[in-house]
MARLUMNU-890128 format. One record per residue: x, y, z of N, C-alpha, C, CB in turn. Coordinates in steps of 0.1 Angstrom, whole numbers, padded with zeros to 4 digits, always signed. Atoms other than C-alpha are relative to their C-alpha. Glycine has a CB too. Layout:
<sites>
XYZXYZXYZXYZ/...
</sites>
This chain:
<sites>
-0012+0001+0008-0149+0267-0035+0005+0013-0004-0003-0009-0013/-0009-0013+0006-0121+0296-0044+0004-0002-0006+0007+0007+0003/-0002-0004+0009-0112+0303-0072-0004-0012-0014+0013+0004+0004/+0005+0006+0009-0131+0281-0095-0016+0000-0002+0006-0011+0002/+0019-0006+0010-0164+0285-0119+0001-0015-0003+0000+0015-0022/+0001+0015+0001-0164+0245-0115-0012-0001+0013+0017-0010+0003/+0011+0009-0015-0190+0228-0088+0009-0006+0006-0014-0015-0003/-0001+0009-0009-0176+0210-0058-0002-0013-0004-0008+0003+0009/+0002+0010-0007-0194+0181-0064+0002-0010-0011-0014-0001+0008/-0010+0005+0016-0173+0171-0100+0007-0005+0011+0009+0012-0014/-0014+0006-0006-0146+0160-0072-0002-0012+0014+0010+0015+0007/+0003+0014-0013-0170+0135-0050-0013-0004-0002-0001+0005+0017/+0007+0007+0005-0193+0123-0071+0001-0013-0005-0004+0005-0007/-0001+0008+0001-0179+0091-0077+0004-0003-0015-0010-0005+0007/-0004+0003+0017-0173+0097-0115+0016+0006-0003-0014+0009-0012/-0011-0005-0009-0132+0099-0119+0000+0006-0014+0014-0009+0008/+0000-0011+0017-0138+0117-0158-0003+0012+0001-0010-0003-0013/+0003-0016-0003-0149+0149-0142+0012+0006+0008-0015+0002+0010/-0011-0004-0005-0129+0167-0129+0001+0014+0006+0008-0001-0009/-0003-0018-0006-0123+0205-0104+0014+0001-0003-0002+0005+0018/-0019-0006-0005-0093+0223-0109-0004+0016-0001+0019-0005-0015/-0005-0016-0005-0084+0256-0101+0012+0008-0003+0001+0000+0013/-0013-0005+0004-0054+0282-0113+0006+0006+0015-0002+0012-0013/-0006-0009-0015-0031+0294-0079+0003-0011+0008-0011+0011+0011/-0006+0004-0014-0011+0283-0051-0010+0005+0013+0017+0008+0001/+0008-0003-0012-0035+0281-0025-0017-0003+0000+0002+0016+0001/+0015+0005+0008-0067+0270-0047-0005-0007+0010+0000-0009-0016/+0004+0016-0013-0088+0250-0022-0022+0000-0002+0007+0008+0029/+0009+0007+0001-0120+0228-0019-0003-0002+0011+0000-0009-0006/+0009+0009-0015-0144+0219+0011-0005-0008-0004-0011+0006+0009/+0008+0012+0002-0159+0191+0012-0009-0004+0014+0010-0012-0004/+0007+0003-0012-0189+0178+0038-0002-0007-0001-0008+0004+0005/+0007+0009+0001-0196+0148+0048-0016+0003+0004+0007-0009+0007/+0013+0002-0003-0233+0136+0057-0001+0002+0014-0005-0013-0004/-0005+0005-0010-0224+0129+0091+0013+0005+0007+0000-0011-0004/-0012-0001-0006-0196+0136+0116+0006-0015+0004-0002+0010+0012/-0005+0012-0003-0175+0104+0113+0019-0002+0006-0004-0008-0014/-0018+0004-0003-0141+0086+0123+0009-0006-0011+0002-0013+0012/-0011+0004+0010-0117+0086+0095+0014-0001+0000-0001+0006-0009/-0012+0012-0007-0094+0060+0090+0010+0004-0014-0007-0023+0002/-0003-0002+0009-0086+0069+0055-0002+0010-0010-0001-0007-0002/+0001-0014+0010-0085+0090+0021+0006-0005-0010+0007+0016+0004/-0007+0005+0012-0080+0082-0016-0002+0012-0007-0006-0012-0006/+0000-0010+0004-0071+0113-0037+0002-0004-0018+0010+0010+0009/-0004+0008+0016-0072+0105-0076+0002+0017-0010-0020-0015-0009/-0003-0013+0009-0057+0136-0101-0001-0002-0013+0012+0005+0001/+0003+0001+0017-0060+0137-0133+0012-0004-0008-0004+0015-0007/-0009+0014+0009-0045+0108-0153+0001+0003-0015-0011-0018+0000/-0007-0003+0020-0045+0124-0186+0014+0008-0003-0012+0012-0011/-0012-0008+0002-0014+0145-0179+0011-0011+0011-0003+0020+0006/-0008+0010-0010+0012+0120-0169+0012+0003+0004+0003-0012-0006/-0010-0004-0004+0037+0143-0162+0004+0009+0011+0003+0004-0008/-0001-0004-0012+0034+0156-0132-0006-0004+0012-0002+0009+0000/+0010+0005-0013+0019+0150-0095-0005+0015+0006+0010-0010+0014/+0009-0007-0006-0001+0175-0078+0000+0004+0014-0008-0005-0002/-0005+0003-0012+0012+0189-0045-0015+0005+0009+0016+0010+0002/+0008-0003-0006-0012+0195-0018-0005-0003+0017-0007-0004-0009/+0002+0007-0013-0026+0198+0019-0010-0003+0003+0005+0005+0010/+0013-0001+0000-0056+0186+0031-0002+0000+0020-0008-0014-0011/+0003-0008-0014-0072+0201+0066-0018-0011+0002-0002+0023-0002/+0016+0007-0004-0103+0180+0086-0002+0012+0013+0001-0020+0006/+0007-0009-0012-0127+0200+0109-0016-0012+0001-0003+0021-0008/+0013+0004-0004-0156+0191+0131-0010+0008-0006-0002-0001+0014/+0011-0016+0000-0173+0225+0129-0001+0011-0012+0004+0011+0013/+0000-0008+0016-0163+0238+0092+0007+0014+0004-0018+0004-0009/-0002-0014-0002-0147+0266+0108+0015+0002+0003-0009+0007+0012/-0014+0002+0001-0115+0256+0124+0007-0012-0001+0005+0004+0008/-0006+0012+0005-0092+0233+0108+0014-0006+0001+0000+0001-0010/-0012+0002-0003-0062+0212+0116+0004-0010-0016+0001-0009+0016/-0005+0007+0010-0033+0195+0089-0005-0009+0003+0012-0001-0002/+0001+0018+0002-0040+0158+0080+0008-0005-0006-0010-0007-0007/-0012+0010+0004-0014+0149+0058+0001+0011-0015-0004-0023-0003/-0002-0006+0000+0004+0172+0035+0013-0009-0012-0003+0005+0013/-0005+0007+0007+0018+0156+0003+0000+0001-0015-0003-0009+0003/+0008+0003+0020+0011+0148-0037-0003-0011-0007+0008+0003-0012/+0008+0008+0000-0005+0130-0055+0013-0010-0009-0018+0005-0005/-0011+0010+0006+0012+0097-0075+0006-0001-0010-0002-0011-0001/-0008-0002+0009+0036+0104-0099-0009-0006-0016+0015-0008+0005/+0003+0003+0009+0023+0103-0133-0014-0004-0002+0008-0007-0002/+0012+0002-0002-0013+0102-0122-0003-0014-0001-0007+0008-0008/+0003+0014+0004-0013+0064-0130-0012-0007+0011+0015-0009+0002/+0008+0007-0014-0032+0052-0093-0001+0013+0004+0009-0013+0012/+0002-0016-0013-0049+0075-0069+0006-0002+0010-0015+0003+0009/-0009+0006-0013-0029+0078-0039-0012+0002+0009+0016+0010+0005/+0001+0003-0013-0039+0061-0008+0000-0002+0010-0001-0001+0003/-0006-0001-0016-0036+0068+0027-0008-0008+0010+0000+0016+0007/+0003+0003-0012-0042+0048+0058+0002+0009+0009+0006-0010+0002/-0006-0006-0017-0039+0072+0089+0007-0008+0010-0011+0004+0009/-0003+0006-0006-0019+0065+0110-0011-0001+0017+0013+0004-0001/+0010+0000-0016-0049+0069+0141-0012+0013-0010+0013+0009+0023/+0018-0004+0002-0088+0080+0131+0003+0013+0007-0014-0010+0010/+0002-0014-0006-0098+0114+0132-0015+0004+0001+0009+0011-0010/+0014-0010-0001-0132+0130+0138-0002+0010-0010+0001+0010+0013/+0005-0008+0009-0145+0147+0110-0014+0004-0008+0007-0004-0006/+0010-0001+0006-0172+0163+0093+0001+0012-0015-0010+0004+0012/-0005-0006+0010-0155+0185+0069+0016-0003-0004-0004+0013+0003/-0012+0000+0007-0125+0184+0050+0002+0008-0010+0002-0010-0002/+0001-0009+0009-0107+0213+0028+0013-0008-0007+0000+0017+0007/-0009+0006+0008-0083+0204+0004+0006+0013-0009-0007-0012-0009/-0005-0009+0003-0057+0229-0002+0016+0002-0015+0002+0002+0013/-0011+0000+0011-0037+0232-0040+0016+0006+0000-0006+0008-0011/-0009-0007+0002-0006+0240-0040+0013-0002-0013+0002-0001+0012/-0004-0003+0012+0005+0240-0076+0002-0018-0009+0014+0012+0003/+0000+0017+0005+0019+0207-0096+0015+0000-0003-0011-0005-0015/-0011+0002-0001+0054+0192-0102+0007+0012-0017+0002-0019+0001/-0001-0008+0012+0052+0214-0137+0001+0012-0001-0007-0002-0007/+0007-0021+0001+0045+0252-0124-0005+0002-0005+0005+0013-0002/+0009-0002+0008+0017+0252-0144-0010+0013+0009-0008-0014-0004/+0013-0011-0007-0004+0272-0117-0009-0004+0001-0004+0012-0005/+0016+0007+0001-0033+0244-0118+0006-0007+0008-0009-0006-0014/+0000+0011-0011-0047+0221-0093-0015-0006-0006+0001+0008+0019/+0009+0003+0005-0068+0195-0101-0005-0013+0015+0004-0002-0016/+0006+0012-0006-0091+0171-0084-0008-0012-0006-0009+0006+0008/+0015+0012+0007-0111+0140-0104-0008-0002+0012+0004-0018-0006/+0011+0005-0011-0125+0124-0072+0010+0000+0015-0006-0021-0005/-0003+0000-0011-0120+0124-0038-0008-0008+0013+0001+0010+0001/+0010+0010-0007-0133+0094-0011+0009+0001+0014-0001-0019-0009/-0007+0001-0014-0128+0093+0030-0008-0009+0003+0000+0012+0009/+0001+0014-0005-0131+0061+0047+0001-0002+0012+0009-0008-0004/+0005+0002-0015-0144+0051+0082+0009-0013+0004-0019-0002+0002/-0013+0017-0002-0119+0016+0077+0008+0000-0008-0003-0017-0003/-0014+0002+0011-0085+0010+0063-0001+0001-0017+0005-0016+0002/+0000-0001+0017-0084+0011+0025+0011-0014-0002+0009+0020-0008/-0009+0009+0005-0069-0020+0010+0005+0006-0010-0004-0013-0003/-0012-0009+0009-0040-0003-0005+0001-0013-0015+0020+0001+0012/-0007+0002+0011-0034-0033-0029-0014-0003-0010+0013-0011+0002/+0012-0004+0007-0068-0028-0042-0008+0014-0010-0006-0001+0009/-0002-0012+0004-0067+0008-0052+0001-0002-0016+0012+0008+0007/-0004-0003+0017-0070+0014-0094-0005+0011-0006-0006-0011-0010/
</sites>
């Protein structure tokens, strides 16, 4: 992790009251899976206590942790209410994934993460809370 005196594993531990963030345009997070799998999906959840902004951000998958291509390249859901969730549109190969801040709809200069989950099958979108 750069630029944060937080742990990594506040943002994929399954608990969504913890929370990483980071100050800067550019703040970013790796993440490893267990495994090199085929992901179909990604649910990104921000922090729901500040309901006034969304959280812009890109996130990069790699096989080899070394070089990385875009995945999707967005923010997160207005007013933190729901985590946003993506279907891909076609599976990717992955064993890492970095997750890159790029600031929030407020210019605060923070980026935050609660939790973060990648998915080997669709995500039932109207399931998501």
């Amino acid at each position: 992790v750069e630029t944060s005196q937080v742990s990594p594993y506040v943002s994929f531990d399954n608990d969504t009251s913890s929370v990483w963030s980071a100050p800067g345009n550019g703040a970013w997070i790796i993440w490893e899976l267990p495994y090199e799998a085929d992901i179909k999906g990604f649910i990104y959840d921000s922090n729901r206590t500040l309901s006034d902004r969304q959280y812009l951000f890109d996130l990069y998958y790699s096989v080899d942790g070394n070089e990385y291509e875009l995945l999707y390249s967005g923010a997160s859901n207005m007013y933190g209410s729901k985590p946003l969730a993506v279907n891909l549109p076609k599976s990717v190969k992955a064993k890492y994934f970095k997750w890159v801040g790029r600031d929030n709809t407020k210019q605060t200069g923070w980026n935050n993460v609660n939790e973060m989950q990648f998915y080997e099958q669709k995500i039932e979108l109207n399931r998501v809370k």
